[in-house]
C-alpha positions in Angstrom: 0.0 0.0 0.0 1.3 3.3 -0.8 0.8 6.8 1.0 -0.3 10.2 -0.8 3.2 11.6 1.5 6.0 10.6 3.4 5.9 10.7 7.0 8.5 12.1 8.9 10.2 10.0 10.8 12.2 11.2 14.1 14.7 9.2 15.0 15.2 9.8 18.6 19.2 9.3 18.9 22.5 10.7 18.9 26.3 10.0 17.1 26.9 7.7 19.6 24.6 5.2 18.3 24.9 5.8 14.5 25.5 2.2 14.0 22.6 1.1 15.8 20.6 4.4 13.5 21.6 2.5 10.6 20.5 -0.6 11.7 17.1 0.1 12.8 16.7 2.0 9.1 17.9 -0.8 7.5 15.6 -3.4 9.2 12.4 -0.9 8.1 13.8 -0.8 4.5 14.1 -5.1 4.2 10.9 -5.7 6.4 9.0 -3.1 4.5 10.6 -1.6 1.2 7.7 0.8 0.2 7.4 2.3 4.1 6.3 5.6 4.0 8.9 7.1 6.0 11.5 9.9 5.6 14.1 9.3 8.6 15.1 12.5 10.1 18.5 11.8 11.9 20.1 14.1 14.2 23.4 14.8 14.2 26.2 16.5 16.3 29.6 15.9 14.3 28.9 12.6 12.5 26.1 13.9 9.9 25.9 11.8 6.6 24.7 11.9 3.0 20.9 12.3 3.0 19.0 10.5 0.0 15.0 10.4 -0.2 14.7 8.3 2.4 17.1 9.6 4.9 17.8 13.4 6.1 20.6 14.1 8.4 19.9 17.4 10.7 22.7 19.2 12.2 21.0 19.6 16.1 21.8 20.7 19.8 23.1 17.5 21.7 20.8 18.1 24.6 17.8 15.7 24.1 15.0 18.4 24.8 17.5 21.2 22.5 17.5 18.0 19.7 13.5 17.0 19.4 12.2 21.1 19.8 15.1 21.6 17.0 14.1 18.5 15.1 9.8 19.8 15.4 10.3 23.2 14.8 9.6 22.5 10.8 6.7 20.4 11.0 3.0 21.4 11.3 1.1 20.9 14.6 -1.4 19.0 12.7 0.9 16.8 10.9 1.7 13.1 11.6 5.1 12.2 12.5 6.5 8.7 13.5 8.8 8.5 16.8 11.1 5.9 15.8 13.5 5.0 18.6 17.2 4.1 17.6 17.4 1.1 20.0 13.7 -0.5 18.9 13.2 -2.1 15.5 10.9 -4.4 13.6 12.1 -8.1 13.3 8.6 -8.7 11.9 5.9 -6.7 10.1 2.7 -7.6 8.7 3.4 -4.9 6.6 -0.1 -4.7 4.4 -1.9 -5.3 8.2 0.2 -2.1 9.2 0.0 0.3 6.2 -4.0 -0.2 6.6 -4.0 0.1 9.7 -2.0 3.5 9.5 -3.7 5.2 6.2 -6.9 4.4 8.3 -5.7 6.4 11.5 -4.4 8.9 9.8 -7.7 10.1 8.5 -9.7 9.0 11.7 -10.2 12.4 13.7 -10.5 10.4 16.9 -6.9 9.0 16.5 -3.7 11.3 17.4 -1.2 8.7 17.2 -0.3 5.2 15.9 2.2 2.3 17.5 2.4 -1.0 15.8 4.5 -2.8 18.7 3.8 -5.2 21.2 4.4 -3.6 25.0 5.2 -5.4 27.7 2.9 -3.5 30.3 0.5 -3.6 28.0 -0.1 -7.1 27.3 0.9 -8.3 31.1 -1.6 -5.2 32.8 -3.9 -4.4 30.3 -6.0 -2.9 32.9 -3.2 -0.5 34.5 -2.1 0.5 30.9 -5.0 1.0 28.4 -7.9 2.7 29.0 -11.6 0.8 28.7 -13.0 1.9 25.2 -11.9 0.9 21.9 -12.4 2.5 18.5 -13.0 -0.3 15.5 -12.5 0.7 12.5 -14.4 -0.8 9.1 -12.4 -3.9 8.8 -13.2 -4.4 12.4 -9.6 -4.3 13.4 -9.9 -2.8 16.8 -7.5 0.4 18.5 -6.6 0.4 21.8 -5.7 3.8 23.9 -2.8 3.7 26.0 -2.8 5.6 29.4 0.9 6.5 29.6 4.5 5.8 27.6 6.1 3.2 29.6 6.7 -0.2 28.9 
């Protein structure tokens, strides 16, 4: 499934971990080669070449200094994906997935999208989600998180 645009994807890391960067890019483009991302990696000192799927940004090396930098460009409204450079796909049921994201992405009651398995979520399901679910027309069902952690 293709999208209409690229989402910008943050890539929450620094040049310390580049290796690790390129890794988790590479495991999105095997797993899923027409992904509808646009990595946005920041750098400090170790920038790179960008290409059209890959932009390296020059940023602060303070974490909060790095994502306000990395933001700053990109429409309140508009969908990004937080990709974590230590967290990658072995396995993606990648038509499952691009449904499942062109879907929320035009569902006004959705404001975010995470196609990974969480330990909280499946070992406390009551602590970590809240009771209602949205379904959509395919009757795959969303679940609402109450917090980030895992």
């Amino acid at each position: 499934m293709s999208f209409p645009n690229k989402i910008k994807a943050i890539v929450l890391t620094c040049d310390r971990y580049r290796a690790i960067t390129r890794h988790v890019i590479f495991q999105y483009d095997r797993l899923w080669p027409d992904h509808p991302f646009v990595f946005h990696v920041p750098y400090q000192e170790v920038g790179g070449t960008d290409t059209k799927r890959v932009k390296y940004i020059p940023s602060p090396s303070d974490i909060k200094g790095t994502i306000l930098h990395l933001l700053a460009e990109i429409d309140d409204e508009e969908w990004i994906y937080w990709c974590v450079d230590d967290k990658y796909p072995i396995e993606l049921p990648t038509d499952k997935v691009a449904s499942l994201i062109s879907h929320a992405m035009r569902s006004p009651e959705v404001d975010g999208f995470l196609f990974c398995r969480c330990r909280a979520t499946l070992s406390s399901p009551k602590l970590t989600l809240y009771p209602h679910k949205i379904k959509n027309l395919f009757g795959d069902i969303y679940l609402e998180r109450k917090g980030w952690s895992q």
